[in-house]
N, C-alpha and C positions, 0 to 999 in steps of 0.2 A: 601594182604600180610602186615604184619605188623614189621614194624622198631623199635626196642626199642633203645632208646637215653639213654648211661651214660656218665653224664659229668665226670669232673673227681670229685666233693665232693663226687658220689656215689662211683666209683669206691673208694678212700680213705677209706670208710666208710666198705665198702667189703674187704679189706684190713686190715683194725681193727679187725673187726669182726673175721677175719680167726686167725689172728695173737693172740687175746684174747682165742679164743675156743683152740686152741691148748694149750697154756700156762696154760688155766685153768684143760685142761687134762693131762698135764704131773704133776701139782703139786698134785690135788686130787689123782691122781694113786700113786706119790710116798707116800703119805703120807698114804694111804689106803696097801699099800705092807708093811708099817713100823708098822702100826698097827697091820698086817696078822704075820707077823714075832715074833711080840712083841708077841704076842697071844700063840703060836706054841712055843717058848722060844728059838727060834734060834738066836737072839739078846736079852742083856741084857737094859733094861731102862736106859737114860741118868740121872746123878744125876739131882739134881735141881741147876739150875746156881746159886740161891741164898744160897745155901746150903753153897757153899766155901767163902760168906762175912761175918767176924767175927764182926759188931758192939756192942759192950757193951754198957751198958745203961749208963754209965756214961760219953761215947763220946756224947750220943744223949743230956746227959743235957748240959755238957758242949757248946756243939755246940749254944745250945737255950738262954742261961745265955749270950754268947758271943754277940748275935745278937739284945740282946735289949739292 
């Protein structure tokens, strides 16, 4: 008969393990439903975050003129 030994690094490590594979399946699933929806047209697309920063090229020189 045979005894298997886990100290506890394994057990930890079983522990990570379970705790990562979950995590990793709740986030691909939500993001694969967001794409399925996007798809189908039952949600609309988020804007682009970038989309709402107004920088004018004249702040970007400014900024640059200032710093040397």
């Amino acid at each position: 008969m045979y005894f298997l030994y886990f100290d506890p690094t394994i057990g930890a490590m079983i522990v990570q393990a379970i705790v990562a594979a979950v995590a990793g399946v709740l986030l691909f699933s939500r993001n694969l439903l967001y794409k399925i929806k996007l798809f189908f047209g039952i949600i609309k697309p988020n804007k682009d975050l970038l989309d709402d920063i107004n920088i004018e090229s004249s702040d970007i020189e400014n900024k640059k003129s200032s710093d040397s």
